[in-house]
C-alpha positions as CSV (number, residue, x, y, z in Angstrom):
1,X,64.3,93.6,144.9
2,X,65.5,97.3,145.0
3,X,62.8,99.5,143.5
4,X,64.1,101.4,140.9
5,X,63.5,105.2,140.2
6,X,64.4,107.2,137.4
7,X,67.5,106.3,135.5
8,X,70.1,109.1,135.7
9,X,72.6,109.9,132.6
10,X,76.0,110.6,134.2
11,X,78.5,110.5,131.5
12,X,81.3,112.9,132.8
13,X,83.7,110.1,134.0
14,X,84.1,109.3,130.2
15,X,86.7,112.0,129.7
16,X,88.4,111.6,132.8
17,X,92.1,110.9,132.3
18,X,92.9,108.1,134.6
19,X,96.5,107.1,133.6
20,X,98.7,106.2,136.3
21,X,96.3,105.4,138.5
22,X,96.1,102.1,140.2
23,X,95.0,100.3,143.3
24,X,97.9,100.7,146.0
25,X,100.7,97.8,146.6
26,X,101.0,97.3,150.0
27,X,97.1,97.0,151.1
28,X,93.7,96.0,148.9
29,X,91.8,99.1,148.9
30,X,88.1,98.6,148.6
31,X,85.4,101.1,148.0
32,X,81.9,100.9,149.4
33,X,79.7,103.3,147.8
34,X,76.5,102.8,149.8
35,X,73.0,104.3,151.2
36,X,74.1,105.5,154.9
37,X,71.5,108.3,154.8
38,X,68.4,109.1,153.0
39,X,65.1,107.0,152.6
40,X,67.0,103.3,153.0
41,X,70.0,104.3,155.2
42,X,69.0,100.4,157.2
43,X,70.4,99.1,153.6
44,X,73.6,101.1,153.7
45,X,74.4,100.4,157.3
46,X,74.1,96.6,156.7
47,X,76.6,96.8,153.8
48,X,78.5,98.9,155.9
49,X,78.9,96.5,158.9
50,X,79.1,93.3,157.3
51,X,82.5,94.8,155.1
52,X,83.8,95.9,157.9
53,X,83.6,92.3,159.3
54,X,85.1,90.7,156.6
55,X,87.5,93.6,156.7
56,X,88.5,92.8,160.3
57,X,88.4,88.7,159.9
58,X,90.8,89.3,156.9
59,X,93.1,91.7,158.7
60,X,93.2,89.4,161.9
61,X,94.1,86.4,160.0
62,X,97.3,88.2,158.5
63,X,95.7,89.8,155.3
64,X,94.8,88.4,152.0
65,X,97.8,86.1,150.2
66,X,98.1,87.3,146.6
67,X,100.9,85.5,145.1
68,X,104.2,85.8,147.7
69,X,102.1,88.5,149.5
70,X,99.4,88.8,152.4
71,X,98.1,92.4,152.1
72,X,95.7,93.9,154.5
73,X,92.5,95.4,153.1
74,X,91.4,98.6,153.8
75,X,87.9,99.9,153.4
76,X,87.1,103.2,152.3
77,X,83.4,104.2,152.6
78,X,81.6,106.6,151.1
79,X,77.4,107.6,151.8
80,X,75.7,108.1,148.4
81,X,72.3,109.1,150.7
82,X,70.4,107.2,148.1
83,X,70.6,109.8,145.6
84,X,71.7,108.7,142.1
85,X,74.2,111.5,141.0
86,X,75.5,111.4,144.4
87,X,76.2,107.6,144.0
88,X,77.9,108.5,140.0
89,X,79.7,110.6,141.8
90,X,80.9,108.6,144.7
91,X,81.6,106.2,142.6
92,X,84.3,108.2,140.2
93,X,86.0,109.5,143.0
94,X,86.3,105.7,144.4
95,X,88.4,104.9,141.6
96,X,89.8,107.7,140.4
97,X,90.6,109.8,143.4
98,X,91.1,107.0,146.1
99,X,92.2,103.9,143.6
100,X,90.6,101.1,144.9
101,X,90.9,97.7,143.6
102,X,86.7,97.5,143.3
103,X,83.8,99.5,144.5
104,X,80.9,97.5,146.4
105,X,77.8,99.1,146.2
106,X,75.5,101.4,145.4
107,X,72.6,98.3,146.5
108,X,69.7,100.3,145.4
109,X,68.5,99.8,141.8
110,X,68.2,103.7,141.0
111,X,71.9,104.2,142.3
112,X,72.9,101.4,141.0
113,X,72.6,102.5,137.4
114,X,74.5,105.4,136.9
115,X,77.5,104.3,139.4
116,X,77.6,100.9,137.4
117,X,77.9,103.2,133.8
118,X,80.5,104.8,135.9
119,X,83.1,101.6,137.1
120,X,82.7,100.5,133.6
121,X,84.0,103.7,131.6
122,X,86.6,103.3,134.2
123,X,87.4,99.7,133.9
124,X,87.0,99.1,137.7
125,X,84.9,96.6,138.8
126,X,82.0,97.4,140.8
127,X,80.0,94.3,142.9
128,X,75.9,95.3,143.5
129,X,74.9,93.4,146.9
130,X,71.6,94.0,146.0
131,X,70.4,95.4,143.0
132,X,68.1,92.7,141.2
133,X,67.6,94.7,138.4
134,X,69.1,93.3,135.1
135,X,69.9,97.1,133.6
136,X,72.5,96.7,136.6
137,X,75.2,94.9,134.3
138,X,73.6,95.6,131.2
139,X,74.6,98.4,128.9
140,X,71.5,99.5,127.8
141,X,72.7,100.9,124.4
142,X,74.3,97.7,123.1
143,X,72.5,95.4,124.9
144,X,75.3,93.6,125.6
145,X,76.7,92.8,129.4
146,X,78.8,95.2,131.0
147,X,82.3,93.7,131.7
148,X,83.1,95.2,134.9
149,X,80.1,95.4,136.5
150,X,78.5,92.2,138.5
151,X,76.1,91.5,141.5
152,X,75.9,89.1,144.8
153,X,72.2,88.8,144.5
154,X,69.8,87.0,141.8
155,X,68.0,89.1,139.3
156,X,64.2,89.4,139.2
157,X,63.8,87.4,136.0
158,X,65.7,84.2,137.9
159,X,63.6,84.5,141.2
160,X,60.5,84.5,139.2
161,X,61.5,81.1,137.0
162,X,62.5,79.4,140.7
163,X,59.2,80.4,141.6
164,X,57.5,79.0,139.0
165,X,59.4,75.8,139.1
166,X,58.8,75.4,143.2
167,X,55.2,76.5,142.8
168,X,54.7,73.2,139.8
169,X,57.4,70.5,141.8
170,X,57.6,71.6,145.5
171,X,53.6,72.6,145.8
172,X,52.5,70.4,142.9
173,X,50.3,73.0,142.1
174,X,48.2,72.9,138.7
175,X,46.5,75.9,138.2
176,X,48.2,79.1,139.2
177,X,46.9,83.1,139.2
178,X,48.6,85.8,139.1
179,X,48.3,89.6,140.4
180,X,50.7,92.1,139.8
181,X,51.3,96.1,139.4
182,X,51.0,97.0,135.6
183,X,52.8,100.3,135.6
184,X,56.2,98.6,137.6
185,X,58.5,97.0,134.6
186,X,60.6,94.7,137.7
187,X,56.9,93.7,139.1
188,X,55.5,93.0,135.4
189,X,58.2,91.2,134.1
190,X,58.2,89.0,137.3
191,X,54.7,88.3,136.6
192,X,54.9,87.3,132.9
193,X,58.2,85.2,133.8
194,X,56.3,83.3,136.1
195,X,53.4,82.7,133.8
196,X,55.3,81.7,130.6
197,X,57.8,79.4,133.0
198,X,54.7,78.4,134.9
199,X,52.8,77.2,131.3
200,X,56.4,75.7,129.9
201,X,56.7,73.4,132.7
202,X,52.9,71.8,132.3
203,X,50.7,74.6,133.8
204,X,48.0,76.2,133.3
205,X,47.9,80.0,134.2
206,X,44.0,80.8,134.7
207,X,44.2,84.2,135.5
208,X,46.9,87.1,134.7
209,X,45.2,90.2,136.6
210,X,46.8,93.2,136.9
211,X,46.5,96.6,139.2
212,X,47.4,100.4,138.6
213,X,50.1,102.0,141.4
214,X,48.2,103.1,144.2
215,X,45.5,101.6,144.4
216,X,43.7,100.1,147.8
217,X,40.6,98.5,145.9
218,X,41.6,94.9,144.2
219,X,37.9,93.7,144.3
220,X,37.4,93.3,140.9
221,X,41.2,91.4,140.1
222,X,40.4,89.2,143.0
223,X,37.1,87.7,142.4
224,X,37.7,87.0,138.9
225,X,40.8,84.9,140.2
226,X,38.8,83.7,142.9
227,X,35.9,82.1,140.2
228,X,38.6,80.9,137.8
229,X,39.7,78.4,140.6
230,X,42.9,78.2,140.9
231,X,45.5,76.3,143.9
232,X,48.5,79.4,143.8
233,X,48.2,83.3,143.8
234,X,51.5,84.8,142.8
235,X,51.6,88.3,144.1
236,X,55.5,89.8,142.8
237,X,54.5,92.9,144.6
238,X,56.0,95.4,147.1
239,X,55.5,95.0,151.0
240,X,53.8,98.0,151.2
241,X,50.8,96.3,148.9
242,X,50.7,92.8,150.2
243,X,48.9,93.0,153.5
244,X,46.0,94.9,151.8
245,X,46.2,92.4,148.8
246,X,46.3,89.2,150.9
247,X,43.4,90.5,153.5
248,X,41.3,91.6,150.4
249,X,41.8,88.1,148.6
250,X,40.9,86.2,152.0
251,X,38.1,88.3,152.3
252,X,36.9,87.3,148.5
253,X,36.9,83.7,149.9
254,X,40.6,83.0,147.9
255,X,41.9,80.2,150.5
256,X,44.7,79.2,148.6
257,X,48.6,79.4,149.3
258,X,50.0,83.1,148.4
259,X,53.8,82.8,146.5
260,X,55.9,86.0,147.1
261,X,58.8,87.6,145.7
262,X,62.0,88.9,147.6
263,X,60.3,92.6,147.2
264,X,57.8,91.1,150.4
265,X,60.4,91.0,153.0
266,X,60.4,94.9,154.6
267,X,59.7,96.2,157.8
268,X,56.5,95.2,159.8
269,X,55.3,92.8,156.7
270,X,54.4,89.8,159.5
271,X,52.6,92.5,162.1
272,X,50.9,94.6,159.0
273,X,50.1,90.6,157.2
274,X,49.0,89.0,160.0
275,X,47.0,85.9,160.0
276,X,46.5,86.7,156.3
277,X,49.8,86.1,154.8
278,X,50.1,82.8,157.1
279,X,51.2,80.0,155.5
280,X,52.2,82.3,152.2
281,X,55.9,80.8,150.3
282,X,58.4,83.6,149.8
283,X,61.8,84.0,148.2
284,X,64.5,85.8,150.1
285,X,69.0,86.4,149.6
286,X,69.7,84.5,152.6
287,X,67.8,82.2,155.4
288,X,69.9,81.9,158.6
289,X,68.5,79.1,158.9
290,X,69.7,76.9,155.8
291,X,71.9,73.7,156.2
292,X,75.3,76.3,155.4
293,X,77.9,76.0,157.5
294,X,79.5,79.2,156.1
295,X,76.3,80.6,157.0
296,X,76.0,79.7,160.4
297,X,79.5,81.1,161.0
298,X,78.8,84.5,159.4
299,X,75.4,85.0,162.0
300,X,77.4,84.2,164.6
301,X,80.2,86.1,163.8
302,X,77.9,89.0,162.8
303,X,75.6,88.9,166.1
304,X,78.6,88.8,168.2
305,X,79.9,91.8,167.0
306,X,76.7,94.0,166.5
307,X,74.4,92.5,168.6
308,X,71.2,91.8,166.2
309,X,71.6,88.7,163.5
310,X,72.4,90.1,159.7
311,X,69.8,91.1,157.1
312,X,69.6,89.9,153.2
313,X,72.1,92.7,152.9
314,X,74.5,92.2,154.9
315,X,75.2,88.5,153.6
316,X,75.2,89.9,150.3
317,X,77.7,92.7,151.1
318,X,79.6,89.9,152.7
319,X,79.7,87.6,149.5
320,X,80.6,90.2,147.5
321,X,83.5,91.0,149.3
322,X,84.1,87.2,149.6
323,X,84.1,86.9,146.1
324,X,86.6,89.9,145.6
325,X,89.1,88.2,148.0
326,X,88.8,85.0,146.3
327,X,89.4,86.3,143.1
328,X,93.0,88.3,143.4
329,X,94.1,85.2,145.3
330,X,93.4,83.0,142.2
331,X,94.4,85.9,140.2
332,X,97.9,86.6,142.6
333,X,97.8,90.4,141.2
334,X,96.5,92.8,142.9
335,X,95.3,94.5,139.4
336,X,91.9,95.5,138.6
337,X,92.1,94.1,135.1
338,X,93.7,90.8,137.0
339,X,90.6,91.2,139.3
340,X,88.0,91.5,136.5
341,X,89.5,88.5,135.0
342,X,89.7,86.0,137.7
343,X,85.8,87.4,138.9
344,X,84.6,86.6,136.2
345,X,85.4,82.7,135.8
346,X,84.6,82.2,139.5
347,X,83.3,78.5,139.8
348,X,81.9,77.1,143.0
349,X,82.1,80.1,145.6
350,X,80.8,78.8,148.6
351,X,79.1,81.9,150.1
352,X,77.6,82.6,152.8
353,X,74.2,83.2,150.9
354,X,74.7,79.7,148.5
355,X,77.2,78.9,145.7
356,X,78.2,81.1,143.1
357,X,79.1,80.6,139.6
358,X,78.7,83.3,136.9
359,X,77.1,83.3,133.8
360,X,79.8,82.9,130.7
361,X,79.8,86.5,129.8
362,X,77.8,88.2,132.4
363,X,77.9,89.3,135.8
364,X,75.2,88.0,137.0
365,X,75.3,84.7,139.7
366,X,73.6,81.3,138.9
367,X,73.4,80.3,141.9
368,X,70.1,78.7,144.6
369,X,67.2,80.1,146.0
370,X,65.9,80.4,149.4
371,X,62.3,79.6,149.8
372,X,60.8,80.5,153.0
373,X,57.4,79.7,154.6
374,X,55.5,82.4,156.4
375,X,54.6,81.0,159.9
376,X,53.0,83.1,162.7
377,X,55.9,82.2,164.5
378,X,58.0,83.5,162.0
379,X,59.9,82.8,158.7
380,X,60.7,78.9,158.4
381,X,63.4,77.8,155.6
382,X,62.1,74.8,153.1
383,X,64.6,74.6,151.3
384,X,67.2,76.2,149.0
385,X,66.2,75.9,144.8
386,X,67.9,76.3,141.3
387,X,66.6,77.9,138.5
């Protein structure tokens, strides 16, 4: 779950006259507009390495066949430093300037945004790896779902209804609590998803507390879950708050499993969590470890070339690029319109990080869940889960 910051309004690529211009013939020019500086430049190089991959797999295997053709793909990469206008403006000179058939990236939430109002006013599409946010592929005027712009990853509001239904058939759990920032509209969402999909499928929510940004004292929240007795804490908060959360609720004498959002994975959480967090049920992008063969090829593939096995992002960059190639060979045009087209009736992509299918209308996946079990030892995989 990328946080998101501020939305930026970056309208100038609205009047730009783009006639003529169109992806090259001999080659599949893609554009990654991504964070390779800045405060999540780990992010960006993920992307970064994992397209090049795919890039290099592609090219070594004779290039992608669209229709009598096998064309080689370039990549042409761009660093937004995880600032917004940087990433609208990255993201114009992607298709404008360079004409490439799609633009991967930005993966941050806050970038995200105004690149994504961007490749729609310029009819390219754009693929988020991992922007969870819905306002990613919605067009916050109309309300209605952006035609160009999709994602690799789930969005919030689907993590929080898998949780939901793992927390009532996996854990059999009864009577769940939840705690949850207040000020965060991703981390209160979650939170009221859960409770309402929690309730619909024969639950009972005992306790809904919530907490103000910054604060280190959860006392009070906690022991009023802890006397309402209930046999699951849902926490959808940030990394940087669980540790304190979870050694604050064991302290209060809460014993009961802990059920996480993708926003816990981040550096140190294991370390900082310790024996607190152990035994807590998380939701990730991508487990290493699941039964995929497509999977198992991409870590190998991955580790082999850089040496260290591939982060949530990197399998998500990878799909996305997947999911590109797959869809100008049904399409047999390398076309952006042909591209848009085909992308968006994708049924069954067997990714690297599950199966993809998008929603009629939308770009946004339906696709599984992993669901991960924090160990001292590590992060074990239970199993993957559908909404």
């Amino acid at each position: 779950m990328a946080r998101p910051r501020r939305h930026l309004i970056f309208a100038a690529a609205a009047a730009l006259a783009i006639a003529g211009c169109r992806p090259a013939a001999d080659r599949i020019r893609l554009g990654l507009n991504v964070e390779l500086t800045g405060d999540i430049q780990a992010v960006g190089a993920s992307s970064k390495k994992a397209a090049e991959l795919f890039r290099e797999q592609v090219n070594a295997g004779g290039g992608l066949k669209i229709g009598e053709a096998s064309l080689p793909i370039e990549t042409i990469i761009r660093d937004n430093a995880a600032n917004p206008m940087q990433s609208a403006s990255i993201a114009q000179e992607l298709v404008a300037k360079d004409n490439v058939i799609a633009v991967i990236g930005p993966n941050s939430t806050a970038c995200a945004l105004p690149a994504s109002d961007i490749a729609e006013s310029l009819k390219c599409v754009m693929i988020s790896p991992w922007s969870t946010d819905v306002r990613t592929t919605m067009d916050q005027a109309s309300g209605v779902p952006k035609r160009y712009v999709f994602r690799a990853c789930f969005t919030d509001p689907f993590q929080a209804r898998v949780l939901a239904r793992f927390a009532r058939s996996q854990l059999k759990a009864t009577r769940a609590a939840v705690v949850y920032e207040a000020d965060t509209e991703v981390t209160r969402g979650q939170a009221e998803l859960f409770r309402d999909t929690f309730a619909s499928d024969g639950g009972e929510v005992v306790a809904f507390q919530s907490y103000r940004p910054g604060q280190n004292d959860f006392a009070a929240e906690l022991a009023s879950i802890r006397d309402a007795a209930p046999d699951i804490l849902y926490i959808p908060a940030y990394y940087t708050d669980v540790p304190n959360i979870a050694r604050q609720a064991r302290a209060a004498g809460l014993t009961v499993p802990l059920l996480g959002s993708d926003a816990w994975v981040g550096p140190d959480l294991l370390r900082l969590g310790g024996a607190d967090i152990d035994g807590s049920y998380i939701c990730r992008h991508f487990s290493p470890d699941s039964g995929n063969p497509r999977a198992k090829e991409f870590v190998a593939a991955y580790t082999a070339k850089y040496g260290q096995p591939p982060d949530d992002v990197a399998a998500l960059t990878y799909d996305a690029c997947g999911l590109i190639a797959a869809a100008l060979t049904e399409a047999g045009s390398n076309e952006r319109e042909a591209l848009r087209e085909a992308l968006a009736k994708i049924a069954d992509y067997q990714g690297v990080t599950g199966t993809f299918r998008f929603e009629p209308g939308s770009g946004d996946p339906l696709k599984s869940v992993p669901v991960l079990q924090i160990k001292s030892t590590g992060l074990e995989w239970i199993g993957d889960f559908g909404d």
